[in-house]
GUVO-68954 format. One record per residue: x negated, y negated, z negated of N, C-alpha, C, CB in turn; residue in three letters. Coordinates in nm, 2 decimals, padded with zeros to 4 digits. Atoms other than C-alpha are relative to their C-alpha. Glycine has a CB too. Layout:
residues N
+--------+--------+--------+--------+--------+--------+--------+--------+--------+--------+--------+--------+-----+
|    n.u |    n.v |    n.w |   ca.u |   ca.v |   ca.w |    c.u |    c.v |    c.w |   cb.u |   cb.v |   cb.w |  aa |
+--------+--------+--------+--------+--------+--------+--------+--------+--------+--------+--------+--------+-----+
|      X |      Y |      Z |      X |      Y |      Z |      X |      Y |      Z |      X |      Y |      Z | ALA |
...
+--------+--------+--------+--------+--------+--------+--------+--------+--------+--------+--------+--------+-----+
This chain:
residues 111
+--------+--------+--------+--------+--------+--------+--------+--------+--------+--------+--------+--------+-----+
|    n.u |    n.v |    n.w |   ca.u |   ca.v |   ca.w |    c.u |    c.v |    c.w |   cb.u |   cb.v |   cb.w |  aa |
+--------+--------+--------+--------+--------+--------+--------+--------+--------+--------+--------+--------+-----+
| -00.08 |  00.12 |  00.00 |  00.00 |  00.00 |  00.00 | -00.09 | -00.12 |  00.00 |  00.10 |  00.00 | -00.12 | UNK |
|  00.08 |  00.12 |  00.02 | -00.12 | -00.32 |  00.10 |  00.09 | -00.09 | -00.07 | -00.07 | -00.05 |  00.12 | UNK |
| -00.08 |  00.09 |  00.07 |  00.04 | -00.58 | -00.16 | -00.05 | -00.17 | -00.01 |  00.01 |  00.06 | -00.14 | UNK |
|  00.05 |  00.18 |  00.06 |  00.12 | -00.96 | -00.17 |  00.14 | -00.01 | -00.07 | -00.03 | -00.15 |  00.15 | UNK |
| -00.04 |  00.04 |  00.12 |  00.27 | -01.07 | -00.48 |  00.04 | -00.17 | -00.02 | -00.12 |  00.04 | -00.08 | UNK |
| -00.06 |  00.12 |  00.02 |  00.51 | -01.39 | -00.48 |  00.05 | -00.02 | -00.13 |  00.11 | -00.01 |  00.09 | UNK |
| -00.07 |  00.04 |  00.15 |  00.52 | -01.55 | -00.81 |  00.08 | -00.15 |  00.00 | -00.14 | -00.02 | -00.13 | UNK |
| -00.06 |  00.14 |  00.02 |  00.71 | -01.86 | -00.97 | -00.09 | -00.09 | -00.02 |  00.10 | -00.01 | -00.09 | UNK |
|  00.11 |  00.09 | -00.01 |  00.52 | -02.16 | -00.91 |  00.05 | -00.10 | -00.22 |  00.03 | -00.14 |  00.21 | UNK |
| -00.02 |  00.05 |  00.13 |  00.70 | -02.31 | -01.25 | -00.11 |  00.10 | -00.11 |  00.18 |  00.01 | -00.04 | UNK |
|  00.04 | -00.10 |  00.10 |  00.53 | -01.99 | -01.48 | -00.16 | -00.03 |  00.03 |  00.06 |  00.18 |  00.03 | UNK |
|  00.15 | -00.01 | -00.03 |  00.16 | -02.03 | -01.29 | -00.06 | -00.09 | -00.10 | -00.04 | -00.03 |  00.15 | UNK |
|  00.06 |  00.08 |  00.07 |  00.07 | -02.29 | -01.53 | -00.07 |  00.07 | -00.11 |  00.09 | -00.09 | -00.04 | UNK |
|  00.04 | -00.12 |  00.16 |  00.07 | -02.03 | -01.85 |  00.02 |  00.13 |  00.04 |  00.12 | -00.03 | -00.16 | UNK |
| -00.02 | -00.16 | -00.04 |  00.08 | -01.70 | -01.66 | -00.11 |  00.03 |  00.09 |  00.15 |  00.04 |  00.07 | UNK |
|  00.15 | -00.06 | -00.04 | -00.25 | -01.53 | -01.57 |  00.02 |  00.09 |  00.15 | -00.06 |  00.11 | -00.13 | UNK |
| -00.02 | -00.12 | -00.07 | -00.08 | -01.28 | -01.36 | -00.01 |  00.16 | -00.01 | -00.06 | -00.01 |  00.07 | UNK |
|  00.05 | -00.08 |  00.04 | -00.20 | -01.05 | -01.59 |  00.08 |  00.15 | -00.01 | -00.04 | -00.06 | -00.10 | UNK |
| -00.07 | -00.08 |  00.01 |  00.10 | -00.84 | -01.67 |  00.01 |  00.02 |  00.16 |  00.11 | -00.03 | -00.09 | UNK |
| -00.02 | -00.03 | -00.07 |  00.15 | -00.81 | -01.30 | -00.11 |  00.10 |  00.05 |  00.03 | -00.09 |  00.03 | UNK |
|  00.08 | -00.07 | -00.05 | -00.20 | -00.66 | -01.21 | -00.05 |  00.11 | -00.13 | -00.10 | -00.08 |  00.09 | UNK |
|  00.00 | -00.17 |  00.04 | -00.18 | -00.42 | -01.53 |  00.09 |  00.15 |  00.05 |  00.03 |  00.00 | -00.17 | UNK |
| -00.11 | -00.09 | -00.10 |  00.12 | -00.29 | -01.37 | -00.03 |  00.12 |  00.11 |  00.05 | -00.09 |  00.10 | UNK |
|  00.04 | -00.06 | -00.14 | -00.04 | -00.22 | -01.04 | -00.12 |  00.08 | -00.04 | -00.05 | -00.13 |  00.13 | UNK |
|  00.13 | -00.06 |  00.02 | -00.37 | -00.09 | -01.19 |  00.07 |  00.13 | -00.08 | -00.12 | -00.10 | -00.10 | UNK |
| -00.03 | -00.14 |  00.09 | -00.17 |  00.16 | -01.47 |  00.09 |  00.08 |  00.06 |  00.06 | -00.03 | -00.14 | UNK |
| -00.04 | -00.06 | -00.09 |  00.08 |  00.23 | -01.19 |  00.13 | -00.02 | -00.10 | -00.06 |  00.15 |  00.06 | UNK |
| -00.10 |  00.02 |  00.08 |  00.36 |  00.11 | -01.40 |  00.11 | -00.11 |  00.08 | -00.07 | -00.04 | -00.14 | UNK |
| -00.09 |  00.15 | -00.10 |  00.73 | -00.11 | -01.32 |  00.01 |  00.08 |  00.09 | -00.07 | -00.18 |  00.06 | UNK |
|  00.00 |  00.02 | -00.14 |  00.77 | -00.13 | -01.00 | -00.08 |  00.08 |  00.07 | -00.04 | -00.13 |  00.04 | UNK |
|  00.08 | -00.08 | -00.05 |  00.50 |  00.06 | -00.91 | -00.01 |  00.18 | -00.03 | -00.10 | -00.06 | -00.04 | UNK |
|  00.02 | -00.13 |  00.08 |  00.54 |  00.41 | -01.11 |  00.04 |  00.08 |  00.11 |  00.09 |  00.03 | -00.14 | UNK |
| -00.02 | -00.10 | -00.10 |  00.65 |  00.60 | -00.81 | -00.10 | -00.01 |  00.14 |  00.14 | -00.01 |  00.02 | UNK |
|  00.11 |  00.03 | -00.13 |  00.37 |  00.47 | -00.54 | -00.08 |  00.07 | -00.01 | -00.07 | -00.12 |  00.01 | UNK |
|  00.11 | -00.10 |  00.05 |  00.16 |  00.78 | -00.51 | -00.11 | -00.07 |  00.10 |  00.02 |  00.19 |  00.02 | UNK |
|  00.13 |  00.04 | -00.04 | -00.07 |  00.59 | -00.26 | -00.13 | -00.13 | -00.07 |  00.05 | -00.04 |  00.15 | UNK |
|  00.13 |  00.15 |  00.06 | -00.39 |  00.33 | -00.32 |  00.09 | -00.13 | -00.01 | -00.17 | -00.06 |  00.16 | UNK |
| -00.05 |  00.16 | -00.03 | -00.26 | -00.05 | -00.42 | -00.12 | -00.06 |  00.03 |  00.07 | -00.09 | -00.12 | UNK |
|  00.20 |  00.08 | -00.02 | -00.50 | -00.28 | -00.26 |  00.14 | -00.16 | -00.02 | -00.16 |  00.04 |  00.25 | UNK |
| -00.09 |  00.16 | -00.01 | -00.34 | -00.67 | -00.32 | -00.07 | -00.08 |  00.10 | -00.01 | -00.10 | -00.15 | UNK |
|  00.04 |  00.10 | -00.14 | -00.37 | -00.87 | -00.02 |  00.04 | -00.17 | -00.02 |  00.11 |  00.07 |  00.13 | UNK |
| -00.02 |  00.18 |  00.04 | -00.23 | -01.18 | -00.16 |  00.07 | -00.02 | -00.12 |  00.10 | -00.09 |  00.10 | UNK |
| -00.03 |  00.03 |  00.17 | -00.12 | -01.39 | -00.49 |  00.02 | -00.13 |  00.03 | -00.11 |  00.03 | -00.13 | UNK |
| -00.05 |  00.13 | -00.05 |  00.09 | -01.69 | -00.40 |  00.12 | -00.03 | -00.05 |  00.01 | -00.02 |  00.13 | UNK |
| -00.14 | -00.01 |  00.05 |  00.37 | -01.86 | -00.55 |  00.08 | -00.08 |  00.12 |  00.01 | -00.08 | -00.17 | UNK |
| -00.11 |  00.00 | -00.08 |  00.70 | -01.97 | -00.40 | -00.03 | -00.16 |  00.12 |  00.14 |  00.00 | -00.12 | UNK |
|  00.00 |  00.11 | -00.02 |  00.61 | -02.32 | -00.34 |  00.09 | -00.15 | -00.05 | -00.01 |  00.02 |  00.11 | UNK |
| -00.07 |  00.08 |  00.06 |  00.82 | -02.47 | -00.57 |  00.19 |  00.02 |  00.01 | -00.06 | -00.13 |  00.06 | UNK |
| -00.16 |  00.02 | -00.02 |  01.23 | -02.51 | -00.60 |  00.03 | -00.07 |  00.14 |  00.07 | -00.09 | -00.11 | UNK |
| -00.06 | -00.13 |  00.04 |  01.37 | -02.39 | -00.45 | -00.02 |  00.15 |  00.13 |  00.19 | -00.05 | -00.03 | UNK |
|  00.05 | -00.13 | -00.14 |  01.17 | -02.14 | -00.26 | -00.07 | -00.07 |  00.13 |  00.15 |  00.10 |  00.07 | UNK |
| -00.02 |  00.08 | -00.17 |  01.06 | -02.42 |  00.01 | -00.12 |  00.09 |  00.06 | -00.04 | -00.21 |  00.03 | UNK |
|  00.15 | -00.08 | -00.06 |  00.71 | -02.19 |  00.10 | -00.01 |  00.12 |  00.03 | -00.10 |  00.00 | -00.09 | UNK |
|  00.02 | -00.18 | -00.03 |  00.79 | -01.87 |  00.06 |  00.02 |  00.10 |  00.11 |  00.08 |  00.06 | -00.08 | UNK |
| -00.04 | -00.02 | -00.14 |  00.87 | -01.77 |  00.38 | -00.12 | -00.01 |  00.07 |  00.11 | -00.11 |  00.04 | UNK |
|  00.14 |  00.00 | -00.06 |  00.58 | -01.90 |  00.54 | -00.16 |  00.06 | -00.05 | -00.01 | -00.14 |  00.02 | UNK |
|  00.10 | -00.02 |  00.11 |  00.33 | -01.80 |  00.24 |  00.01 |  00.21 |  00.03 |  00.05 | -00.09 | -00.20 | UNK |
|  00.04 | -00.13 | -00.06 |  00.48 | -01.41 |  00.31 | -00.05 |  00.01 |  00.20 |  00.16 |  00.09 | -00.04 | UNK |
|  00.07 | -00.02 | -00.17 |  00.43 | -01.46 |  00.72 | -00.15 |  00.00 |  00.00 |  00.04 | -00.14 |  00.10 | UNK |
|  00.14 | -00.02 | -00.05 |  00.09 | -01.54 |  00.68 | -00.07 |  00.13 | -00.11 | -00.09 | -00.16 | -00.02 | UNK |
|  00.03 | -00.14 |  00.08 |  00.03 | -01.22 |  00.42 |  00.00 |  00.09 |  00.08 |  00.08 |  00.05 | -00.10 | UNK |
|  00.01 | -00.15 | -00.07 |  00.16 | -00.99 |  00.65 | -00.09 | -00.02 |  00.14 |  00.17 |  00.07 |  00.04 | UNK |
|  00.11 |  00.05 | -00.09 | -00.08 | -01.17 |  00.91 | -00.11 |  00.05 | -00.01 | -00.03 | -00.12 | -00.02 | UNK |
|  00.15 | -00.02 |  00.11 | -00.36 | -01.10 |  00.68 | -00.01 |  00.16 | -00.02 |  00.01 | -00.08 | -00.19 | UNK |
| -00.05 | -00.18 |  00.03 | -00.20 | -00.68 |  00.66 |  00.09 |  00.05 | -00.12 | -00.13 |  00.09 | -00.03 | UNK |
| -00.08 | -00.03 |  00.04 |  00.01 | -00.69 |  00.42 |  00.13 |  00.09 |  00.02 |  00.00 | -00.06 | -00.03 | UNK |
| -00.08 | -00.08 | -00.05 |  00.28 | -00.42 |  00.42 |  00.10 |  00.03 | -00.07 | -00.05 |  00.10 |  00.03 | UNK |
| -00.11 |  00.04 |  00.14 |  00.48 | -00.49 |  00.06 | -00.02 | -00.09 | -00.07 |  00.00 |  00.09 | -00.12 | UNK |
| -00.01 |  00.15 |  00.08 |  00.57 | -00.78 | -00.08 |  00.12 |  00.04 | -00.14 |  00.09 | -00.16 |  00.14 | UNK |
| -00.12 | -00.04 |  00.12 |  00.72 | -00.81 | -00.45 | -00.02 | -00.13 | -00.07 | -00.02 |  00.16 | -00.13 | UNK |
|  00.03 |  00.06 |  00.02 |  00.83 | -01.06 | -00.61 | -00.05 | -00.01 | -00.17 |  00.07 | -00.07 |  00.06 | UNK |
|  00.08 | -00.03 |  00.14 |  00.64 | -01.12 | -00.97 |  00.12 |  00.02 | -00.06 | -00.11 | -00.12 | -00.08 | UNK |
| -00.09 |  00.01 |  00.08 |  00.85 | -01.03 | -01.26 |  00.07 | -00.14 | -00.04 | -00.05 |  00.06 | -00.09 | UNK |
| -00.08 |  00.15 |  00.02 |  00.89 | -01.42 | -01.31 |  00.11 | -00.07 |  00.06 | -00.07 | -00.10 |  00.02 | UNK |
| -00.09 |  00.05 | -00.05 |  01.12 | -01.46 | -01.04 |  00.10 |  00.04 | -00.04 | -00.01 |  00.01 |  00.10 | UNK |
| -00.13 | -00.05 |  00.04 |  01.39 | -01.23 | -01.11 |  00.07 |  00.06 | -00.14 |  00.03 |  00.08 |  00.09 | UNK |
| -00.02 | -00.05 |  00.12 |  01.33 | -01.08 | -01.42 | -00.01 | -00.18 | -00.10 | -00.14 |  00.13 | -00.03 | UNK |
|  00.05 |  00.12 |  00.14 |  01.24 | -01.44 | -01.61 | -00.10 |  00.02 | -00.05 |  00.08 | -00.02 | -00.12 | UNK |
|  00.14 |  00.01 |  00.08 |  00.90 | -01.35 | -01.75 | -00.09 | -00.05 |  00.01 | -00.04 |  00.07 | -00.01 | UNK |
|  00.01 | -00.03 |  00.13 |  00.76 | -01.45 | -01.95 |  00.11 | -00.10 | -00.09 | -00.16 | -00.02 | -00.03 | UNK |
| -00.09 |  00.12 |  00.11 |  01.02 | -01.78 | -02.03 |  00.13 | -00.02 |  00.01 | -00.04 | -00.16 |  00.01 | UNK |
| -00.11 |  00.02 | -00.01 |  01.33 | -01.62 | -01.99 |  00.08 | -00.05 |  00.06 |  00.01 |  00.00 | -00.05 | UNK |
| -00.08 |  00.04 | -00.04 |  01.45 | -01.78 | -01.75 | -00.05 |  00.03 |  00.15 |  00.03 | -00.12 | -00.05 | UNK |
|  00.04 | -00.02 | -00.16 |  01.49 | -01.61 | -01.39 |  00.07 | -00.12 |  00.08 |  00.07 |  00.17 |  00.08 | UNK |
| -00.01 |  00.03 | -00.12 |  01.47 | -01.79 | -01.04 |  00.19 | -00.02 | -00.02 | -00.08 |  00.13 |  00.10 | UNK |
| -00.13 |  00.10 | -00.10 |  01.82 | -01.97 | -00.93 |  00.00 |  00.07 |  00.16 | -00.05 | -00.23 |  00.02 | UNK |
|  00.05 |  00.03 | -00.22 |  01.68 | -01.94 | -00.54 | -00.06 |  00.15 |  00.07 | -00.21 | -00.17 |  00.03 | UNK |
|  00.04 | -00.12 |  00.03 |  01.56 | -01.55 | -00.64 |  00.09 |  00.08 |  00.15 |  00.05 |  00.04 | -00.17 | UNK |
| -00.12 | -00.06 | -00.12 |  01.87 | -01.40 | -00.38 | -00.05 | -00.06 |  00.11 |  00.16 | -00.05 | -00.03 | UNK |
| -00.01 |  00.12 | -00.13 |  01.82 | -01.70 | -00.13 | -00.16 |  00.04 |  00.03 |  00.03 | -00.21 | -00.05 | UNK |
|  00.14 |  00.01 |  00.00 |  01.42 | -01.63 | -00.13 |  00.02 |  00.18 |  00.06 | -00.09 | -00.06 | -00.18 | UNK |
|  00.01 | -00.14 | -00.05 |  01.46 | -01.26 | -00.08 |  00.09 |  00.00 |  00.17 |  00.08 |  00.11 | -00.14 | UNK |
| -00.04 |  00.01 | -00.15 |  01.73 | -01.31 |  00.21 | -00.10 | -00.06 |  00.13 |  00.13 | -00.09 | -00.01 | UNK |
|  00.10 |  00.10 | -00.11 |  01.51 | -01.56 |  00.37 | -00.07 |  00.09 |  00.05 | -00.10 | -00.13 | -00.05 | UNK |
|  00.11 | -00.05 | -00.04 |  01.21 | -01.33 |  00.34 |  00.04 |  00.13 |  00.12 | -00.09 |  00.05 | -00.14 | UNK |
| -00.03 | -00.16 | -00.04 |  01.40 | -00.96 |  00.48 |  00.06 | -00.06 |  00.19 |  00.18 |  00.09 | -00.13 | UNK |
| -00.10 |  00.02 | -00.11 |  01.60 | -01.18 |  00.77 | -00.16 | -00.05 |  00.06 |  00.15 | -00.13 | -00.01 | UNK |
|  00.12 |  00.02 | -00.10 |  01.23 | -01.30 |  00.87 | -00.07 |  00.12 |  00.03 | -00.10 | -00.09 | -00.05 | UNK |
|  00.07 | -00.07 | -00.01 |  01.06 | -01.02 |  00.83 |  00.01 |  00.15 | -00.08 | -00.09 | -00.08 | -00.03 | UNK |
| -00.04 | -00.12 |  00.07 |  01.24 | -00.73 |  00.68 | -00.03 |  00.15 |  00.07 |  00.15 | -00.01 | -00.02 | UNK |
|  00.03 | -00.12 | -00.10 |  01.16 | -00.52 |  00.98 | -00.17 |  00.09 | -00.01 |  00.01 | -00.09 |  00.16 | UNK |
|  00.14 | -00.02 |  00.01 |  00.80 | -00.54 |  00.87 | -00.09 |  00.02 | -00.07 | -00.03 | -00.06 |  00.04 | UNK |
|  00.06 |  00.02 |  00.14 |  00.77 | -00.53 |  00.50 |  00.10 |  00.11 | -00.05 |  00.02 | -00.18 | -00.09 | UNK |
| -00.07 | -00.11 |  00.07 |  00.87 | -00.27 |  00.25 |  00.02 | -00.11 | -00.18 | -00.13 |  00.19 | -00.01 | UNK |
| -00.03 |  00.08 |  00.12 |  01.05 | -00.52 | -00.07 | -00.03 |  00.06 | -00.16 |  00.16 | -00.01 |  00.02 | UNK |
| -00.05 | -00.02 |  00.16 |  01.00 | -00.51 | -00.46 |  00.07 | -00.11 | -00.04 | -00.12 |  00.02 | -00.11 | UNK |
| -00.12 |  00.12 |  00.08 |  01.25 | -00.70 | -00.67 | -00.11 | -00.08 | -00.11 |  00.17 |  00.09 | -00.12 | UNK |
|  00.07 |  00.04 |  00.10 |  00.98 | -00.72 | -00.96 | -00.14 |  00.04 |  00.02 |  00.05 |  00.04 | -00.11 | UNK |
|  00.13 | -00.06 |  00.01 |  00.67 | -00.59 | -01.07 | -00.05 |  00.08 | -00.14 | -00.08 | -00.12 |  00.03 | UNK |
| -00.01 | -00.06 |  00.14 |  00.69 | -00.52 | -01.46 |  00.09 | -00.02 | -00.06 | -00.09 | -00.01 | -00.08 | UNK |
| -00.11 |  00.05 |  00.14 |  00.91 | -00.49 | -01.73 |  00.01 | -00.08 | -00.11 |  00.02 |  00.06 | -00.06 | UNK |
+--------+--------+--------+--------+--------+--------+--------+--------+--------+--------+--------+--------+-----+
C-alpha cells in the first residue's frame, strides 16, 4: 500500500501525527487488516475550511504513486479535540468523484 494521509489543518498545530503513524507501523485502526507493506507517500492537511485543498493535495499524491488515501483520525473521528470535520462528507465526495476510480478510501486511521 502506498499511503497519503489527509489531516485537519486546525489539529496540525498540537498533533504530531503521531497516533497516526503508530497505527500504520503496529498495523492497527484502519490498518489491522492490510496484510501488505505500508509505505506513506504523503502527509498533508486539508487546506483549511472547509476542505478548499484537498482535492488537489490528493491529485498530486496519487501523481507521486499513491494508491490509498485516509483521512487522519482528526477529520472524522475528532481527534484529539473532539471535534470532527463539518466538510468530512463534502471532502470525501469531492475526493471519490475525482478520483475514486483510482484510490482505495480510509475514513480514519486510529481509534
Amino acid at each position: 500500500m502506498k499511503l497519503g494521509i489527509i489531516r485537519c489543518m486546525q489539529t496540525e498545530d498540537y498533533c504530531s501525527g503521531s497516533g497516526c503513524f503508530k497505527a500504520i507501523a503496529k498495523k492497527e485502526g484502519a490498518f489491522e487488516d492490510i496484510k501488505d507493506e505500508i509505505k506513506i507517500y504523503g502527509f498533508a492537511n486539508c487546506g483549511g475550511c472547509p476542505g478548499k485543498k484537498v482535492v488537489l493535495r490528493v491529485r498530486e499524491m496519487v501523481k507521486r504513486g499513491v494508491d490509498t488515501v485516509a483521512f487522519a483520525s482528526c477529520v472524522q473521528k475528532g481527534t484529539p479535540i473532539g471535534y470532527p470535520c463539518p466538510f468530512a462528507k463534502r471532502m470525501k465526495d469531492l475526493i471519490l468523484n475525482d478520483l475514486g476510480e483510482e484510490i482505495t478510501f480510509l475514513d480514519y486511521t486510529h481509534y
